[in-house]
Every structure is written in C-alpha cells, then in structure tokens.
C-alpha positions as CSV (number, residue, x, y, z in Angstrom):
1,X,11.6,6.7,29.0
2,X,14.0,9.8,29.9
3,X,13.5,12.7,31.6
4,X,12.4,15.2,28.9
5,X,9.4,12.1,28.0
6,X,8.5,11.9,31.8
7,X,7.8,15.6,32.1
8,X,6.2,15.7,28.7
9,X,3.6,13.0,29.9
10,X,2.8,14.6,33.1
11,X,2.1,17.9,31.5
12,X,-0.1,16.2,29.0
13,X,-1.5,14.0,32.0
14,X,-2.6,17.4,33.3
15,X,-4.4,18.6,30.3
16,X,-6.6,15.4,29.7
17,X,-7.6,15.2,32.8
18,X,-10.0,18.3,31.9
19,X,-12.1,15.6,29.8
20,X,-11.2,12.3,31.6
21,X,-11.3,10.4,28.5
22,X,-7.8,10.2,27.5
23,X,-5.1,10.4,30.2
24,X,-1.5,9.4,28.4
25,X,-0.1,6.3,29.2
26,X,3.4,6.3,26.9
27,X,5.3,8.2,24.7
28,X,7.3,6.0,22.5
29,X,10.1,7.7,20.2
30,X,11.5,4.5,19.4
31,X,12.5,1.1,21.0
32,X,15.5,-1.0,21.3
33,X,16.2,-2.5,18.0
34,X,17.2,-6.1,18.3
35,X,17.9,-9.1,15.4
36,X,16.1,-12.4,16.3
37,X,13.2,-13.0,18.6
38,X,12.8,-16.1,20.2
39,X,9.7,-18.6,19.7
40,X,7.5,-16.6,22.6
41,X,8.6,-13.1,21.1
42,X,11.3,-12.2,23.3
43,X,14.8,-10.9,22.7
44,X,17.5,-13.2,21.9
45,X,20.4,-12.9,24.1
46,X,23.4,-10.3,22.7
47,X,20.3,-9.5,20.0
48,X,20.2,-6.1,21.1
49,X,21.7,-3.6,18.6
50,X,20.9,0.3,20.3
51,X,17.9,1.9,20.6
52,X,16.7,3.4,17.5
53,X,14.4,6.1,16.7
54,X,11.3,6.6,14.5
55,X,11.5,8.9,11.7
56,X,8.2,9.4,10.1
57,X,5.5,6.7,11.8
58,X,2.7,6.9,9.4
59,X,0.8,3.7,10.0
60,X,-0.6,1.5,12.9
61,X,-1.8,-1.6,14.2
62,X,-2.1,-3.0,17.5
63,X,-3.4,-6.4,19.2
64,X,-2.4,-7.4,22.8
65,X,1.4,-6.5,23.5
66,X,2.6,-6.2,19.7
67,X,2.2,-2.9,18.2
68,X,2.6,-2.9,14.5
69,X,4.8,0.6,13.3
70,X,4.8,1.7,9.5
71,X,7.8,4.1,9.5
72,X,7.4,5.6,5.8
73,X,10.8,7.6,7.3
74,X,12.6,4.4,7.9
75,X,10.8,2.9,4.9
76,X,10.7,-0.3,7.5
77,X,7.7,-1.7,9.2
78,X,8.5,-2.6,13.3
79,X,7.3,-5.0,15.8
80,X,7.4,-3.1,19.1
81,X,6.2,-5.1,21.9
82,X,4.5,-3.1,24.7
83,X,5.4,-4.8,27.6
84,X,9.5,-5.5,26.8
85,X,10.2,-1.8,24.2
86,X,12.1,-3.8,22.4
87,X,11.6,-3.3,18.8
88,X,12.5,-5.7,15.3
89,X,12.3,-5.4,12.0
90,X,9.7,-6.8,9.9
91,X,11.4,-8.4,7.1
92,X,11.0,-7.7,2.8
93,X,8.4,-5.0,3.6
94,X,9.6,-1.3,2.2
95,X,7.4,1.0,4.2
96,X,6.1,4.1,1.5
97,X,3.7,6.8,3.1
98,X,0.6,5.1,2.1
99,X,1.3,1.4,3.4
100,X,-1.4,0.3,6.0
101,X,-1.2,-2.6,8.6
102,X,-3.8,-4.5,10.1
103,X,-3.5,-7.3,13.3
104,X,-6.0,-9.9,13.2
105,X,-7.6,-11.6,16.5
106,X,-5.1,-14.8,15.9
107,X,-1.9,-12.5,15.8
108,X,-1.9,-12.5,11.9
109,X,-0.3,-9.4,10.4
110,X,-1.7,-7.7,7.0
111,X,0.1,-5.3,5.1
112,X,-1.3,-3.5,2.5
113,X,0.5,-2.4,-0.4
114,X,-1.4,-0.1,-2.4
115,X,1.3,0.1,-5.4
116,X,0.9,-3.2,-6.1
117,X,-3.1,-3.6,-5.0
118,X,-1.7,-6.7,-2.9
119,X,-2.4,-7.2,0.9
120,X,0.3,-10.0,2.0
121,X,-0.9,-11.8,5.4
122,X,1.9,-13.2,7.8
123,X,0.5,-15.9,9.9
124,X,2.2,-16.0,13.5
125,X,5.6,-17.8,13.6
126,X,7.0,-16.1,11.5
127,X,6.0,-17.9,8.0
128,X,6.1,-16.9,4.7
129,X,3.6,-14.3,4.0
130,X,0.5,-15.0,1.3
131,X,-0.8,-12.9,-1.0
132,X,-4.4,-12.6,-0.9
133,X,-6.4,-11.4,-3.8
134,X,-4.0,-11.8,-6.4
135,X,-6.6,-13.6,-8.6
136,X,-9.7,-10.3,-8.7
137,X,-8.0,-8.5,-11.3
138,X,-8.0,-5.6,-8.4
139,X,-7.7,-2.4,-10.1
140,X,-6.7,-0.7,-6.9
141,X,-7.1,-0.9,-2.8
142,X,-7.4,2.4,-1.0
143,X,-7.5,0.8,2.5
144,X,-8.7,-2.2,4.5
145,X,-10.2,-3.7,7.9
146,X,-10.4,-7.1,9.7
147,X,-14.4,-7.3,10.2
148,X,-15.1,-10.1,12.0
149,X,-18.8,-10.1,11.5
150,X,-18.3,-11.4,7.8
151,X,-15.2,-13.0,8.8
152,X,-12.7,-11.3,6.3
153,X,-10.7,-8.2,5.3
154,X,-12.7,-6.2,3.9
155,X,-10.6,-3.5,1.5
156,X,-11.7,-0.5,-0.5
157,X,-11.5,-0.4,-4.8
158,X,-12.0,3.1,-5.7
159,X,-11.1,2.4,-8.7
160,X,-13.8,0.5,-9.6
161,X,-16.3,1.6,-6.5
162,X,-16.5,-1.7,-4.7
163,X,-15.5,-3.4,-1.6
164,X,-13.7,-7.0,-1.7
165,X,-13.9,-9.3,0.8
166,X,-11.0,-11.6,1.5
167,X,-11.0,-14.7,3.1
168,X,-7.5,-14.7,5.6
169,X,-6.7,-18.1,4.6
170,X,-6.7,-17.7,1.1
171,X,-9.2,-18.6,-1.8
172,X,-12.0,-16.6,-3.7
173,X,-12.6,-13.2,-2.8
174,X,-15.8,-12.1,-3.3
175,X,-17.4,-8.2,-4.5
176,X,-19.9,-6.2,-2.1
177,X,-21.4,-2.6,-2.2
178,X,-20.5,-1.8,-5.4
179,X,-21.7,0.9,-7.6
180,X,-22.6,4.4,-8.0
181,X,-24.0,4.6,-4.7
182,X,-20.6,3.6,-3.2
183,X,-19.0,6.9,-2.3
184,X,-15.0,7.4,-2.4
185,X,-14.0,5.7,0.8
186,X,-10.7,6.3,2.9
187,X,-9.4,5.1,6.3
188,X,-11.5,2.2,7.4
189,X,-12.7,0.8,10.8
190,X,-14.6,-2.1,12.6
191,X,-15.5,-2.2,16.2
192,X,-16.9,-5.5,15.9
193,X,-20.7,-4.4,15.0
194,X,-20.3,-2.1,12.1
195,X,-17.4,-0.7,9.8
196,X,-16.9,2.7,9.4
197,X,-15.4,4.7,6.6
198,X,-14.3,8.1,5.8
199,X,-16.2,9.8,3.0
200,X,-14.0,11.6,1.2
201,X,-17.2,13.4,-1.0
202,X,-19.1,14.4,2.2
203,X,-15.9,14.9,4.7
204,X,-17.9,12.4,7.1
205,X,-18.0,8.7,8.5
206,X,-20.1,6.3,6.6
207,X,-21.4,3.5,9.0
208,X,-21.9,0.7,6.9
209,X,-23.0,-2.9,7.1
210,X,-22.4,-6.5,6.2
211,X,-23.5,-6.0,2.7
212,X,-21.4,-2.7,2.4
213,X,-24.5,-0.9,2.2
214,X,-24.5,2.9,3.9
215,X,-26.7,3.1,6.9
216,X,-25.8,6.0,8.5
217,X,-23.2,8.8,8.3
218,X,-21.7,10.4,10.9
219,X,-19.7,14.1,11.6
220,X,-21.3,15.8,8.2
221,X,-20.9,19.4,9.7
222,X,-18.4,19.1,12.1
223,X,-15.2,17.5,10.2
224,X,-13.7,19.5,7.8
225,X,-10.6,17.1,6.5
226,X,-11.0,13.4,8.0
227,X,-8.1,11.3,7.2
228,X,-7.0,8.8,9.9
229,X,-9.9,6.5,12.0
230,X,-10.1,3.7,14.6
231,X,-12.9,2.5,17.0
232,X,-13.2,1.1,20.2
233,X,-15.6,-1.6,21.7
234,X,-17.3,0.9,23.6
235,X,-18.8,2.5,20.5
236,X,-16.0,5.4,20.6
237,X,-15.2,6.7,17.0
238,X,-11.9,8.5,16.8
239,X,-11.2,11.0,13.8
240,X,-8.1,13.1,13.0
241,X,-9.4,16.1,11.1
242,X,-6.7,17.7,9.0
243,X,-8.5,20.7,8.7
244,X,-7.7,21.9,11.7
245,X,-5.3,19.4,13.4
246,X,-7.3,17.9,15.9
247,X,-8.7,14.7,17.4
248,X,-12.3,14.2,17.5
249,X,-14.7,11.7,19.1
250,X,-18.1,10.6,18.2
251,X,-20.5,8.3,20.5
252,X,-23.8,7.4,19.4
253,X,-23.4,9.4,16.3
254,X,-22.6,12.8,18.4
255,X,-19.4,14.7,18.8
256,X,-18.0,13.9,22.4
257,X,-14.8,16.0,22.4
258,X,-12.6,17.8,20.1
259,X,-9.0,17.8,21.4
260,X,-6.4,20.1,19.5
261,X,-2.7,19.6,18.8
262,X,-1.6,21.3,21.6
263,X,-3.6,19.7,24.2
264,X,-2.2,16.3,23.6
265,X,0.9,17.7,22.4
266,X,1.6,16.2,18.9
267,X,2.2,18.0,15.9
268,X,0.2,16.0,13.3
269,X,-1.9,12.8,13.1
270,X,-0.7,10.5,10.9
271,X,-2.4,7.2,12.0
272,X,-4.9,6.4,14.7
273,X,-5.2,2.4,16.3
274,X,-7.3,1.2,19.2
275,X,-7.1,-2.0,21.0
276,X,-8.7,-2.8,24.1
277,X,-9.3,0.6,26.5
278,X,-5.9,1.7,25.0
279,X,-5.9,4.4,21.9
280,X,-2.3,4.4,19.8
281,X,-1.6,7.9,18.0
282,X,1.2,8.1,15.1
283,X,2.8,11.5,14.9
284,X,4.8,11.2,11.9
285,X,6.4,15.0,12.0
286,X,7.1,14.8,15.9
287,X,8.8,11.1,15.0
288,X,6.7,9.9,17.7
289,X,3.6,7.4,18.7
290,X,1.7,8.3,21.9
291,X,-1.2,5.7,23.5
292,X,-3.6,6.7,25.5
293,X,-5.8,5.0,27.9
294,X,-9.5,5.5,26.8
295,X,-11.7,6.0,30.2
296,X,-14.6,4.3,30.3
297,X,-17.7,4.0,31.0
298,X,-18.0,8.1,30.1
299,X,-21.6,9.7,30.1
C-alpha cells in the first residue's frame, strides 16, 4: 500500500471509529498481476508481470484468502488473494456490468452470466467449468446465492417469477416460490439461516425461506434505491441505497447505522461481499475495493 492509501485509511479509520462497527482494514486499487499459480495458489516464480489496476470493480465474492473481482472496466474477472496481493486472471470469462460471482464453502467459483441465463461453476484446481442449468429452459437469471440450508444455488427468474434451485454438482434443477406472489427480486443474500432479497416493487429486503416463500420484509421506509446486499453470521444486513449513496445496516429487522459516501470515503457502491467478521466494498467509479472489519458483538 503507498502513502496516499496509508493516509487515506487512517482518516477513514478515524471516522468509523464514531460507530465502532466498521474500522477499514485495506484499500486495494489493484494487485500484482502474475501468469500461473502454483498447486497451493501461490505465485510462480518470474510469474509476476507489474501491478495492475482495477478500472470499474462491479462484482464480488469472497471466501477465506481468495477474493473474487468482476472488473466490468477490465471486462476480466480476478483472483486476488488477501494474504500474498497478488492478483490472476480468471480465464474465458468476459466480465460485462451485470456478471455476478459467488464462492462456495469448498472453494468452488460461480459465475453468472445473465446474457446467456448460464451460471458456469469452476471446481477448485482449476478444472473445466460446468454449466449448470442448461437443461430448465431458463428464460432469464437476475442474480444468485449459495444457500446452504437447501444445499444449492439458489438464482432469481424474473422472467418467469420463480426461483431455481441448482444442485453444484450438476443434474436436475428444480422450481420454488413461483408465482404472482413472487415479487421482482434483485441482489440476493444468505447468512446461513435465511436468504434475503432486494424487492425491487417495495424498495425493501424480503427475508425469505427454504420454500422461497416471503416471511418478512425488511427497510420498507427507510431505503429509497437498494441495489447491492451481503450478510454476515452475526445477523448483520448490509444495503447500498442508491438513492442517496450510502451504506445501511439492519439487525433484527432495525436500521443500525446509515454511513454516507463521505464517511467511508468511496464514491459509489457497486458490490457489497462479507465473509467472516470482514465486509468487502466494490467502488467501481473510485476504481477501488475497500474491506472492512465488522466489530462484533455490537448492542
């Protein structure tokens, strides 16, 4: 990290502190590109080709040490690892604004490619990826999930106003929540008891459960443009809210704290990941991805 990033972290160090629920951990503009990883993920020697720079992040996905990067700028999708900054290109994916990636528990990587109504899964070792859901007839997929409670992906047809569960290793997919009393879903999340949408109708969070049935909503009121969502084990819900370019987080159903542009010092959301106690923020016009660490327990 240079200079002008270590002085930008403390002063935004200095402004979460006010709420002691996100304190900045990193501020990653881009990593050191480099051409083959070895079988345990690390750089091959005289690999390293110059650090590059992200253009337009506008998708995330995180598990352990590999953070996933959709750069729509780039129109590639990265690997960076956490602990090493070194960063590599995922092969035969062209990145377009609304790609979405997903990391499963066993290091699997989903890609969804809404142009094609595909998601492709790459199994860790670097395999050939498989296309799941090719047989549904899908008319579209809007976005997507790893719920481990049903033990799929669970993905969003507008189009036809279902959800489709997939099973990650291939075979049938099967049809759940579908109907007029699906609503028009967007982002998606799972914090290993429920998964929660964005309502596009009612510009709120639909908690919703194994039978994609709506139990709850969440934020009716208080978000005036949801677009991007992730949650944490702790029962956090984060929202961006276009409306007014902010960052807003629910507990128990409630807002907890509303954090504006400035105070974390990005320009605009374009994709929100959690993992662990860490939160990952994609500013695509800052060319930029910020993680924070999530304090916890907070009453």
């Amino acid at each position: 990290m240079g200079s002008d990033e270590t002085q930008r972290v403390g002063e935004i160090k200095k402004s979460a502190r006010k709420s002691e629920l996100l304190v900045l951990k990193q501020i990653i503009p881009g990593g050191w590109l480099v051409a083959g990883l070895d079988a345990n993920g690390l750089p091959l020697a005289g690999a390293t080709q110059g650090f590059s720079t992200l253009v337009f992040p506008s998708a995330l996905a995180v598990r352990g040490s590999d953070l996933y990067i959709a750069d729509s700028g780039a129109r590639k999708l990265y690997r960076f690892d956490t602990a090493t900054q070194a960063m590599s290109v995922v092969p035969g994916e062209d990145v377009l604004p609304w790609t979405r990636v997903q990391v499963a528990p066993d290091q699997s990587l989903y890609v969804l490619d809404p142009a094609r109504a595909a998601i492709r899964r790459y199994p860790p070792g670097g395999q050939p990826p498989r296309i799941l859901g090719d047989s549904m007839a899908i008319g579209s997929l809007d976005g997507f999930v790893i719920d481990e409670n049903v033990g799929g992906i669970i993905a969003s047809d507008n189009l036809n106003r279902r959800l489709l569960v997939f099973n990650p290793l291939g075979g049938a997919g099967w049809s759940i929540g579908q109907g007029d009393e699906l609503p028009s879903l967007g982002a998606m999340a799972s914090d290993g008891r429920a998964v929660y949408a964005i309502d596009k109708g009612c510009a709120c969070i639909v908690v919703m459960d194994e039978a994609g049935r709506v139990s709850g909503r969440i934020g009716q009121g208080e978000l005036v443009q949801p677009r991007e969502l992730a949650a944490d084990r702790h029962g956090h819900i984060f929202v961006s809210d276009g409306g007014n370019r902010s960052l807003k987080v629910f507990l128990r159903g409630k807002l907890l704290a509303n954090y504006g542009a400035q105070t974390l010092h990005f320009t605009e959301i374009s994709a929100l990941a959690v993992d662990e106690d860490t939160l990952y923020l994609a500013d695509g016009p800052g060319s930029q991805v910020l993680s924070f660490r999530i304090q916890v327990p907070f009453e």
